[in-house]
C-alpha positions as CSV (number, residue, x, y, z in Angstrom):
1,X,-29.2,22.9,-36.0
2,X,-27.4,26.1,-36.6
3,X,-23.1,25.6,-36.9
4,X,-21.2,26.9,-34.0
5,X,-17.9,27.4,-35.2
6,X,-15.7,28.1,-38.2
7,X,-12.6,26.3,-39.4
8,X,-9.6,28.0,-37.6
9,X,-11.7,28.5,-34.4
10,X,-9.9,27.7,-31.4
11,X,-11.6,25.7,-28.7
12,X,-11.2,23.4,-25.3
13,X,-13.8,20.5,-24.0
14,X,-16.4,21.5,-22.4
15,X,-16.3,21.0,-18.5
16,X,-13.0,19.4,-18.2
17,X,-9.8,21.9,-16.8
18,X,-7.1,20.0,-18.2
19,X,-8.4,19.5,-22.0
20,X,-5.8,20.4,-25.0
21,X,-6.7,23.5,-26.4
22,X,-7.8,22.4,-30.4
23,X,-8.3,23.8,-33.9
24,X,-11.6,23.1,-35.3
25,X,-10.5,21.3,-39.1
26,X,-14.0,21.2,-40.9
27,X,-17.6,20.0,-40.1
28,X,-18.1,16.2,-40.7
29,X,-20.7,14.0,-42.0
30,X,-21.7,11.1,-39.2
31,X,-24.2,8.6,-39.5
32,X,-26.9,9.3,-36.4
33,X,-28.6,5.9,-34.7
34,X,-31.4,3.4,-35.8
35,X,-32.9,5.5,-38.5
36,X,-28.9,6.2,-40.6
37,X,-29.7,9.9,-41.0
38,X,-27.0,11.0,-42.0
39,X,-25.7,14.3,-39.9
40,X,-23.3,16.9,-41.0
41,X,-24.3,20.1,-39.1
42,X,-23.4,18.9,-35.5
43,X,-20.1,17.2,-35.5
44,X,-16.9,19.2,-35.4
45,X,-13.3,17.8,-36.6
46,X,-10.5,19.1,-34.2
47,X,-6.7,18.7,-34.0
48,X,-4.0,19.1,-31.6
49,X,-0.5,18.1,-31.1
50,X,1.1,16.5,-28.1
51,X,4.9,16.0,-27.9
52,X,5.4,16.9,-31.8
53,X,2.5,14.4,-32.5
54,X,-0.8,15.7,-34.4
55,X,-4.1,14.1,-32.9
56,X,-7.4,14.5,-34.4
57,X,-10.9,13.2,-33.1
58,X,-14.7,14.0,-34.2
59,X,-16.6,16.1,-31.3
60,X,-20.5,16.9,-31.4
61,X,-20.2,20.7,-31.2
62,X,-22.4,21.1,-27.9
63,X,-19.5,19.5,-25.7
64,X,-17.2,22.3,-27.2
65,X,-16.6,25.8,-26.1
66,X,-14.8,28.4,-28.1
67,X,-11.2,29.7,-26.1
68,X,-10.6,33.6,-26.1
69,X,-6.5,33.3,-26.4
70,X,-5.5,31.7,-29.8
71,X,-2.8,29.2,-30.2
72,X,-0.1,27.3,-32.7
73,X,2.9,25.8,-33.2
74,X,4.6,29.4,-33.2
75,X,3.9,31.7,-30.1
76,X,5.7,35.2,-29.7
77,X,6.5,36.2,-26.4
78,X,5.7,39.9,-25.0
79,X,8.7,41.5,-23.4
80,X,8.8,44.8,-21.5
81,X,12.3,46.2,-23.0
82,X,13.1,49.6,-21.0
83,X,15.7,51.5,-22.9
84,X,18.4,52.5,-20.6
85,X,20.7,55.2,-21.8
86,X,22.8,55.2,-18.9
């Protein structure tokens, strides 16, 4: 199966509105079922942080989608300064 994403891609569950938006860390390897193939091309480690907190969980990469808008501990905010010279 062909890899998704990169590290440093940003991405959000799949079909759920209110997921966290995460960092993708590194492909990991997982031990698949009965036979204990083991499986590194499909599972994706992400992090996030919540209240100062950093969480991190193992996805499969088809429940993921990749976000547009990036994100981080440091955002910069856009104004519209109008210089006035009156």
């Amino acid at each position: 199966m062909l890899r998704k994403f990169k590290p440093g891609d940003w991405v959000k569950i799949r079909g759920k509105l209110n997921s966290p938006k995460m960092q993708v860390i590194k492909y990991v390897n997982k031990k698949e079922g009965v036979l204990g193939l083991i499986d590194s091309e499909t599972y994706v480690e992400c992090v996030w942080y919540k209240g100062g907190e950093r969480k991190a969980v193992v996805f499969h990469q088809n429940k993921l989608i990749k976000t547009i808008d990036t994100g981080g501990l440091f955002k910069t905010f856009k104004t519209n300064s109008k210089l006035s010279l009156t």
